[in-house]
C-alpha positions as CSV (number, residue, x, y, z in Angstrom):
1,X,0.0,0.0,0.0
2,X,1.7,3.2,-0.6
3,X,1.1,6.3,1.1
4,X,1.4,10.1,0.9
5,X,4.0,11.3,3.4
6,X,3.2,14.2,5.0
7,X,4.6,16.9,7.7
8,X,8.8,17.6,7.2
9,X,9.0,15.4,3.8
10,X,7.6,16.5,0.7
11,X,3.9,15.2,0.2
12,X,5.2,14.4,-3.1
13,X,7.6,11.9,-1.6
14,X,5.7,8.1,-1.4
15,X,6.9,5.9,0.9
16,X,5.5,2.5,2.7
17,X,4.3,1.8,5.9
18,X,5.7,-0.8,6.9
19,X,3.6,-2.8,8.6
20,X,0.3,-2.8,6.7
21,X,-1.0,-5.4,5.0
22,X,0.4,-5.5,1.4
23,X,-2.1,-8.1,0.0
24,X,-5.7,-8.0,0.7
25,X,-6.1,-11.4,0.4
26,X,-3.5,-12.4,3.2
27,X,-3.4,-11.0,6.4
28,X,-0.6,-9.5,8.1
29,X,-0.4,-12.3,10.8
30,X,-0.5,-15.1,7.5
31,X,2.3,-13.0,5.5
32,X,4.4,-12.9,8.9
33,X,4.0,-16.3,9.6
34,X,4.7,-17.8,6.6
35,X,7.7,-15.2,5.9
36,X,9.1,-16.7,9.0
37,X,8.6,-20.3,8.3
38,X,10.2,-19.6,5.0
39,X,13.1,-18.0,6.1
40,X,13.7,-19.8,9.1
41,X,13.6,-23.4,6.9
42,X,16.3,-21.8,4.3
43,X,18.5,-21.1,7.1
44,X,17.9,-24.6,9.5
45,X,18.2,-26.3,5.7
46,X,22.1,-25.1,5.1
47,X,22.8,-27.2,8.3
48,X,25.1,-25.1,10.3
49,X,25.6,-26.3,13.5
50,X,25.8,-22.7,15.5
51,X,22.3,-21.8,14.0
52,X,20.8,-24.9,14.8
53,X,21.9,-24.8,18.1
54,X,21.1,-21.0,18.5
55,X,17.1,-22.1,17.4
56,X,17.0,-25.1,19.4
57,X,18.3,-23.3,22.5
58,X,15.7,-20.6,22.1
59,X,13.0,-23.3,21.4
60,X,13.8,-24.9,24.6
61,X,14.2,-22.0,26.9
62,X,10.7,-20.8,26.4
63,X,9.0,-24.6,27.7
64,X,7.8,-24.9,30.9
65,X,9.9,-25.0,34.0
66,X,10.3,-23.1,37.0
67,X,7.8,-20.5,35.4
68,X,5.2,-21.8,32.9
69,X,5.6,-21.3,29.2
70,X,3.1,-18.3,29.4
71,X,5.2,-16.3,31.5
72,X,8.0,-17.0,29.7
73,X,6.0,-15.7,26.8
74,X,5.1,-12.7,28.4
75,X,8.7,-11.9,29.6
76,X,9.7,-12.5,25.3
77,X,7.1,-9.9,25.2
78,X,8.5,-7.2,27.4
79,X,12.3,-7.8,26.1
80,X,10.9,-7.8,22.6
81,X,9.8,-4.4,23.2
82,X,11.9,-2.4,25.1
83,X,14.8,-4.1,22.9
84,X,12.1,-2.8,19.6
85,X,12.1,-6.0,17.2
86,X,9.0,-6.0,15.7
87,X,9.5,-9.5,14.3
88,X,10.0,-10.7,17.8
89,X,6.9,-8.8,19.2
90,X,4.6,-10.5,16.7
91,X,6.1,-13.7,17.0
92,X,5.7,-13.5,21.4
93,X,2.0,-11.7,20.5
94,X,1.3,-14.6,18.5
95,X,2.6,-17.2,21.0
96,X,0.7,-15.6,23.7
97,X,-2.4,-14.9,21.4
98,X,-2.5,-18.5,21.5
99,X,-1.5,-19.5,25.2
100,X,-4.8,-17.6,26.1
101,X,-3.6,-14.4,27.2
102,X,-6.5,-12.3,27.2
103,X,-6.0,-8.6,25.5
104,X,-6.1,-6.8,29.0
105,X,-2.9,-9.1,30.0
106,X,-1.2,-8.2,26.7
107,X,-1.8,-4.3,27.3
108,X,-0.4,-4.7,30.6
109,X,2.6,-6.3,29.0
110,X,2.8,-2.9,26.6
111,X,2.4,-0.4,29.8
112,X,5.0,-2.0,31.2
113,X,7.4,-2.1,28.2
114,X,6.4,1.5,28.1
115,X,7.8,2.2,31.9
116,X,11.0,0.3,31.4
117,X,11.7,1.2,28.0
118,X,10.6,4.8,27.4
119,X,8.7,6.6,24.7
120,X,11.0,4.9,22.1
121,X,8.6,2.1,22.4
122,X,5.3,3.8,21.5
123,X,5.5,2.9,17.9
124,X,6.1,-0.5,18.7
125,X,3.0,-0.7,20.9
126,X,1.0,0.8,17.6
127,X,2.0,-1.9,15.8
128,X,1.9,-4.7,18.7
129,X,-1.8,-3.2,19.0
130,X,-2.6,-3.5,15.0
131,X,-1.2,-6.9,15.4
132,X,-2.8,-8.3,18.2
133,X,-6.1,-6.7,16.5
134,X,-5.2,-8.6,13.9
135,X,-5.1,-12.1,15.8
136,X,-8.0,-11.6,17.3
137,X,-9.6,-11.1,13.8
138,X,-8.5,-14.3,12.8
């Protein structure tokens, strides 16, 4: 979708935003999802043993232990946010979307990102918001 930019660039000047939804037939949790699974098969398939080991650790960390696989979920959340990876956001807003966390949990997760990481995070809650939306559309 391409937009007009307005305010200190020239409204001739299109640009995209970069989190919209660039098909209407798919939505932006479908093109995410299956971006990642994509990607993440291409570099699992070349078989290095660092990456492999990076994904499997990751995989592992967030199972249930001493805290339950929703907390851990919860904390991805938080870090995702104050450390502003979108990518990561969805994927811990998907995770948690499907855990059961009920959208009043998830804003709580965004206030606090908001307290520990500053305003520099209120984009990232605009589009954690338009995603979450999004899952609950589904």
């Amino acid at each position: 979708m391409m937009m007009k930019a307005t305010g200190n660039i020239s409204s001739t000047t299109p640009f995209l935003l970069p989190y919209t939804k660039t098909s209407d037939k798919m939505s932006i949790v479908s093109e995410f999802n299956d971006y990642r699974t994509k990607m993440n098969d291409k570099i699992l398939g070349e078989d290095n043993k660092v990456l492999k080991r990076f994904f499997n650790l990751d995989t592992n960390a967030y199972k249930d232990g001493a805290l339950d696989k929703k907390t851990k979920e919860l904390l991805g959340l938080v870090a995702s946010m104050v450390l502003r990876c979108d990518d990561c956001i969805r994927y811990h807003l998907g995770t948690c979307f499907e855990l059961g966390v009920t959208k009043a949990e998830a804003y709580e997760v965004f206030a606090i990102a908001n307290l520990v990481g500053g305003s520099i995070c209120i984009p990232h809650t605009r589009r954690a918001v338009e995603y979450w939306e999004a899952l609950e559309a589904e």
